[in-house]
N, C-alpha and C positions, 0 to 999 in steps of 0.2 A: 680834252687836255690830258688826263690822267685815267687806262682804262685797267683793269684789273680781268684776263679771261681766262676762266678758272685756274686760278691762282690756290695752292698749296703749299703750307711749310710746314714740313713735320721736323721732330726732334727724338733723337732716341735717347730713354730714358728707363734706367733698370732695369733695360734688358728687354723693353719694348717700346714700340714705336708711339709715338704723340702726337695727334693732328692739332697744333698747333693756331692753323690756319684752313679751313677744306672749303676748298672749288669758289671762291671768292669770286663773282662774276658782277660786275656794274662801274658806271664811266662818271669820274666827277666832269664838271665843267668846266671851262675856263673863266677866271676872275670867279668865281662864285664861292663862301664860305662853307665847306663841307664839313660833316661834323659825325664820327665815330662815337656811339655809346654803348656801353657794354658793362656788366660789372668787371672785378679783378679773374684774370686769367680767360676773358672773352677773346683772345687773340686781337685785340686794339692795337697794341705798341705794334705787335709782329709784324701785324699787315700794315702800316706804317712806315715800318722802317724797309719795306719791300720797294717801296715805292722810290728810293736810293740808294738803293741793294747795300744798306748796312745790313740786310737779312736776305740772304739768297733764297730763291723760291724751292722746291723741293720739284714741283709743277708748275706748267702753265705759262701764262707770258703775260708782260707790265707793259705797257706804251704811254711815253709820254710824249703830246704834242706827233701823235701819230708816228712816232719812231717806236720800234719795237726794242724797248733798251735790259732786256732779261739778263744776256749777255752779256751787255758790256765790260769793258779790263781796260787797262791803263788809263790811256788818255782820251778817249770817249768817257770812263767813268770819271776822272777827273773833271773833265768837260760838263758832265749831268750833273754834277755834285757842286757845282760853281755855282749851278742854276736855280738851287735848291736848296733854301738857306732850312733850319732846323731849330728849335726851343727847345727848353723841356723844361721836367717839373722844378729841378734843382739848378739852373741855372747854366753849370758848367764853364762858371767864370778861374780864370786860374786867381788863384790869389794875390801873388806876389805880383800881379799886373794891375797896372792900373787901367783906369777906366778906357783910357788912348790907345794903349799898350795890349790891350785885352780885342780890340778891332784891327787893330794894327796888322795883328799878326797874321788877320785872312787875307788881307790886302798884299803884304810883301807876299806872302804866298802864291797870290795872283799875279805876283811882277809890273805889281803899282810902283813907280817913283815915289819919293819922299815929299815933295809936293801933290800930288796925285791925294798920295794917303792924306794928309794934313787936309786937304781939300774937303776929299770924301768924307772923314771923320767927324766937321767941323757939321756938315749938310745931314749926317745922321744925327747926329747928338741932335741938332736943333729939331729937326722930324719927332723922334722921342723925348724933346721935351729936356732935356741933359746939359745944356750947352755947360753949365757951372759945375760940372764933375769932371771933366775931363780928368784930369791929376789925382781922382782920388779912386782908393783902393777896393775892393767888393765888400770890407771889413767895415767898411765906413758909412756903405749904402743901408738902403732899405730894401724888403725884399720885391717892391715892388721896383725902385730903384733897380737891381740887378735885373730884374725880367725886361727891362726896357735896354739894357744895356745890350743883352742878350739878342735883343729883336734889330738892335742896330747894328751888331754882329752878324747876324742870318740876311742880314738884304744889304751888307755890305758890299758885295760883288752885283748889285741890278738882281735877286734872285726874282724869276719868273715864281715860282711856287716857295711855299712859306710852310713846311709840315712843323704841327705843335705835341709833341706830347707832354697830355697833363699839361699843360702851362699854368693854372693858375690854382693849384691844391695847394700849393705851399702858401699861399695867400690870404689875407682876409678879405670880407668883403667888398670895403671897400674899394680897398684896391685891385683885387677882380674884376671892380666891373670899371675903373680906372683901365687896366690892362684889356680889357676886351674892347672898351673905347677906342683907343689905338687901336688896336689890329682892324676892328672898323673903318676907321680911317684913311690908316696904310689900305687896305683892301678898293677901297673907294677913289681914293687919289690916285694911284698906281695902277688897279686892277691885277694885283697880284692874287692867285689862287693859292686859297688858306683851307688846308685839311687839318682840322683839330679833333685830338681825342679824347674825351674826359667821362669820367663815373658821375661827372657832377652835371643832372640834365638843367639846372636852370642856366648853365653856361651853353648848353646847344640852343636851348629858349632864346637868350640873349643876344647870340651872338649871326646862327648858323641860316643860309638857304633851305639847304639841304641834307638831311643826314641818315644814319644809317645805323641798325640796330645789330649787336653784334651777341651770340651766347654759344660757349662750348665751341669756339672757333669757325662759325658759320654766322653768315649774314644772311640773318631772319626776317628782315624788315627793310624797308628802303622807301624815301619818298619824301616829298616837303615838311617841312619839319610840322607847320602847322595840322597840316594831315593827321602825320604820324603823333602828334601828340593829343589833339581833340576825336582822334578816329582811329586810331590803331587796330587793324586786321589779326595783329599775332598774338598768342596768347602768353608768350613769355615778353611781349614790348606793355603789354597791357600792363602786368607785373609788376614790371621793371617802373613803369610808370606812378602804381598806385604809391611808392614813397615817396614819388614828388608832390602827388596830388593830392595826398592825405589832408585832408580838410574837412572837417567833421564840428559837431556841436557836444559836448563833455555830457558824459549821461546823467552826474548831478544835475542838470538844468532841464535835460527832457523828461527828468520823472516829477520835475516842479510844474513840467506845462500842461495847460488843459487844449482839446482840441485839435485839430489837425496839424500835423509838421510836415512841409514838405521840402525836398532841397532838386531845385530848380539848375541846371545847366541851361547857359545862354554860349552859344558860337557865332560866329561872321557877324551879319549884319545884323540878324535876330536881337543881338547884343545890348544894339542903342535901340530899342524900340522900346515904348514904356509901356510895355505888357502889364502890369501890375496896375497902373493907372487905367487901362482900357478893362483890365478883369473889375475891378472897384466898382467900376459906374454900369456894365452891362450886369452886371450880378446882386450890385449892392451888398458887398461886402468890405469887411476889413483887414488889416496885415500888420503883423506885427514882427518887420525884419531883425531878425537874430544872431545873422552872422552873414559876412557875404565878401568877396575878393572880386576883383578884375584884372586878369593880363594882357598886356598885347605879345602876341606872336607874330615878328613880321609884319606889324599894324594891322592884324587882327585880333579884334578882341575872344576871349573866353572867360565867362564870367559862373562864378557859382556862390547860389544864395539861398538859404533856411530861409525860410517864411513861417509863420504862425499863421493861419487864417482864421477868421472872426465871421462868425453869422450863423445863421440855421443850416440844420443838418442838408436837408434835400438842397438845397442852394447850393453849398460847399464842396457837395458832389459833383454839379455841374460847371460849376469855377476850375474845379480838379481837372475834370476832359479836357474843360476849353484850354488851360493853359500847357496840359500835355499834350494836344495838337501844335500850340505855338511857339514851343520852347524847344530848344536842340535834345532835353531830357527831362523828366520827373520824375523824380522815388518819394516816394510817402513813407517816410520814419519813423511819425507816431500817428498813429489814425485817429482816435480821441473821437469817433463819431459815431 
């Protein structure tokens, strides 16, 4: 659907040159949720907006749906730009328009009839959930309110692909994961291909297929999200990871505990099996859970859990092996033995 081969955007700046973007090379899918993460200045937006040449590449070539559209001018890029609806962090709602008034204007643009518009207007609103704003102004919404507004603007023309920058930072949670529901579902009814880029990873967790790890303008990482987020190869995705996955037990409470601490990773299926019940009864020992989480990625799970273990020394030892043979990880925190 969307390939990038080695793609470059540089920028000149004070007097020297900026790799903004360097040798970008990997193919999204069609219909599938792709998801760019990177912190601030990883080159996200850039290689983004390459993707409907509001950013010219410096190098390299873009193809979308197998046309090589690097080039394009006038009315071929008017044409890929019909096709290609756009979000971002801030909306981009004119003010003094109303909600009607604010969709309206990609449709006349398009050389919709006024029925036409009226029509199509009527069939987005109700998709986003709107129908009762039509009349009212961006002043009046909510911000989640405008972000849907916004998403019924970008697929107002039938757009095949849906790029997001940042969509959902201006956001609270709530409404986040409101706004990412949608786009799920537009993605699923439609099979429109959704490339979103966010610093925020529980929104790639939430939302994405497949995504792509981005630092200092080069794409470091790539691959299922669940992969890359239970198994990450690179050592700047690992990084980037450890402030999501920060989950830990407070050192007040482990200089209170006696005996062994361990914290246990569970992935895939490993997940649902009740390793702790089966260590119990082959060892004759005890557990005393401390702290522990579960997520699904993709409807898989990843789970991470403190343990206390309880019993004699040489037993404990052997409990230890066996369930770091059967668990996706073990680290021993406080040894106590």
């Amino acid at each position: 659907m969307i390939e990038f081969k080695n793609v470059s955007v540089s920028f000149k700046q004070d007097k020297q040159i900026f790799a903004a973007v360097n040798d970008a090379n990997f193919k999204i899918k069609k219909g599938e949720i792709f998801g760019i993460a990177g912190s601030s200045g990883a080159g996200k937006s850039t290689l983004l907006r390459t993707i409907n040449l509001l950013q010219t590449v410096s190098s390299g070539q873009i193809f979308v749906d197998g046309e090589n559209v690097t080039n394009y001018k006038k009315t071929q890029l008017r044409i890929l730009r019909r096709n290609i609806g756009m979000i971002f962090q801030h909306f981009n709602l004119a003010r003094n328009l109303t909600v009607y008034q604010n969709i309206a204007f990609v449709l006349k643009a398009a050389g919709k009839s006024k029925s036409e518009t009226d029509a199509r207007i009527s069939e987005l609103l109700g998709l986003v959930n709107l129908s009762d704003k039509k009349n009212s102004y961006p002043a009046n919404l909510s911000g989640g309110e405008k972000q849907r507004v916004a998403i019924a603007r970008a697929l107002a023309n039938d757009a095949k692909i849906l790029l997001c920058d940042e969509p959902t930072s201006a956001l609270d949670l709530e409404t986040t994961s409101s706004i990412l529901g949608l786009l799920k579902d537009l993605n699923k009814k439609f099979g429109i291909t959704i490339v979103i880029i966010t610093h925020e990873l529980d929104v790639i967790k939430g939302i994405c297929n497949r995504c792509a790890v981005m630092n200092k303008g080069s794409v470091v990482e790539i691959g299922d999200v669940y992969a890359v987020f239970t198994k990450p190869r690179e050592a700047f995705t690992r990084q980037l990871l450890s402030h999501t996955n920060h989950f830990s037990l407070p050192k007040e409470i482990l200089d209170k505990m006696e005996g062994p601490i361990i914290r246990l990773t569970f992935k895939g299926d490993n997940a649902n099996n009740p390793i702790l019940y089966y260590t119990a009864n082959a060892f004759q020992i005890g557990f005393n859970i401390l702290l522990g989480k579960i997520e699904y990625i993709n409807g898989l799970p990843l789970g991470i859990l403190y343990v206390q273990l309880i019993g004699e020394a040489d037993t404990l030892k052997l409990a230890i092996d066996y369930l770091a043979e059967n668990t996706a990880d073990l680290e021993v925190i406080n040894h106590g033995l």
